[in-house]
C-alpha positions in Angstrom: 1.8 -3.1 -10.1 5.0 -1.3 -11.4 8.6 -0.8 -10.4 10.7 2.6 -10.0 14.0 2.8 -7.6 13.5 3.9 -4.3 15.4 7.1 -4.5 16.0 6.5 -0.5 16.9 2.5 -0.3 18.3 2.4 -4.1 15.8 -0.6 -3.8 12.9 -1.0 -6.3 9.8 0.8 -5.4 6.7 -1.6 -5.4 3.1 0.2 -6.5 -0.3 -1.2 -6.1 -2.8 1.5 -7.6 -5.9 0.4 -6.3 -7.4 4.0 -7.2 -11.1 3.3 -8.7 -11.3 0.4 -6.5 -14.3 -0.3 -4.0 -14.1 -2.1 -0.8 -13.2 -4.8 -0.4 -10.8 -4.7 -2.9 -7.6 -2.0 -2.1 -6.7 -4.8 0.9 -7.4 -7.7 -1.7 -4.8 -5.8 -4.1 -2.4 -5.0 -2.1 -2.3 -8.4 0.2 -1.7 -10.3 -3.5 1.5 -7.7 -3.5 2.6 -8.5 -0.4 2.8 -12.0 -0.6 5.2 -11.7 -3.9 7.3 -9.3 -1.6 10.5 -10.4 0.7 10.4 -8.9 4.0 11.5 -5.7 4.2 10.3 -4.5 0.9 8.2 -1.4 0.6 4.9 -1.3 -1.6 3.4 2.5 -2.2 -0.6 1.6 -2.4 -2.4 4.4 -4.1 -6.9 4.6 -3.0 -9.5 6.6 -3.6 -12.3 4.6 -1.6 -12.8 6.3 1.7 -12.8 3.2 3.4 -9.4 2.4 2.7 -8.2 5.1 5.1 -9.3 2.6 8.0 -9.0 -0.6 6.1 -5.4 -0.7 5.0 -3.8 0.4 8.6 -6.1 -2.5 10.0 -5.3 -5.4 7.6 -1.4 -4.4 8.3 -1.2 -4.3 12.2 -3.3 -7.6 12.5 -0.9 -9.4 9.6 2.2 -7.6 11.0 3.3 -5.4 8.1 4.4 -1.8 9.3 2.3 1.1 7.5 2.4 4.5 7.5 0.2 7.4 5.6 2.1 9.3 3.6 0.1 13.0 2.5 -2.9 12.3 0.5 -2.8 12.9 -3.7 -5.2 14.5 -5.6 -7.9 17.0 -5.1 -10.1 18.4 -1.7 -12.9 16.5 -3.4 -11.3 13.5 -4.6 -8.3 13.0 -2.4 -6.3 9.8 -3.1 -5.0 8.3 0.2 -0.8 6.9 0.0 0.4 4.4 2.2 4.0 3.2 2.7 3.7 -0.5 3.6 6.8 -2.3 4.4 6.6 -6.2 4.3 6.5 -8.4 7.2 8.6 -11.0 7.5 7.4 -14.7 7.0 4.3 -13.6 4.5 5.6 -15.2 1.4 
């Protein structure tokens, strides 16, 4: 997990890079973020497991984090899916 300012928010920008990771593990990763997080906070979570693309949108709609999918990384044949998570509140 590293830090860089949010260039938007001036706040710092939270990274899980979860690239190389299988299933179940991406969600694992980035739910041990979000729980260090205050609401409100955004974490950028970096995958290359194909079955992050569903996994990640589901694990934040039923916890109640807001996600959205930024434009994927890498190559056609090994794209890198980006999400935007912003924290819930009441996780910590």
């Amino acid at each position: 997990m590293s830090q860089e300012p949010d260039r938007q928010t001036r706040q710092p920008a939270i990274e899980v890079d979860a690239t190389g990771y299988r299933c179940p593990m991406p969600v694992i990763r980035m739910e041990a973020a979000l729980r260090r997080l205050q609401s409100g906070t955004k974490l950028l979570v970096r995958a290359d497991d194909p079955l992050a693309v569903v996994d990640i949108p589901h694990f934040c709609k039923e916890s109640g984090h807001l996600v959205r999918r930024l434009p994927d990384e890498g190559s056609a044949k090994q794209p890198i899916c980006v999400f935007e998570v912003t924290c819930a509140p009441d996780v910590a």
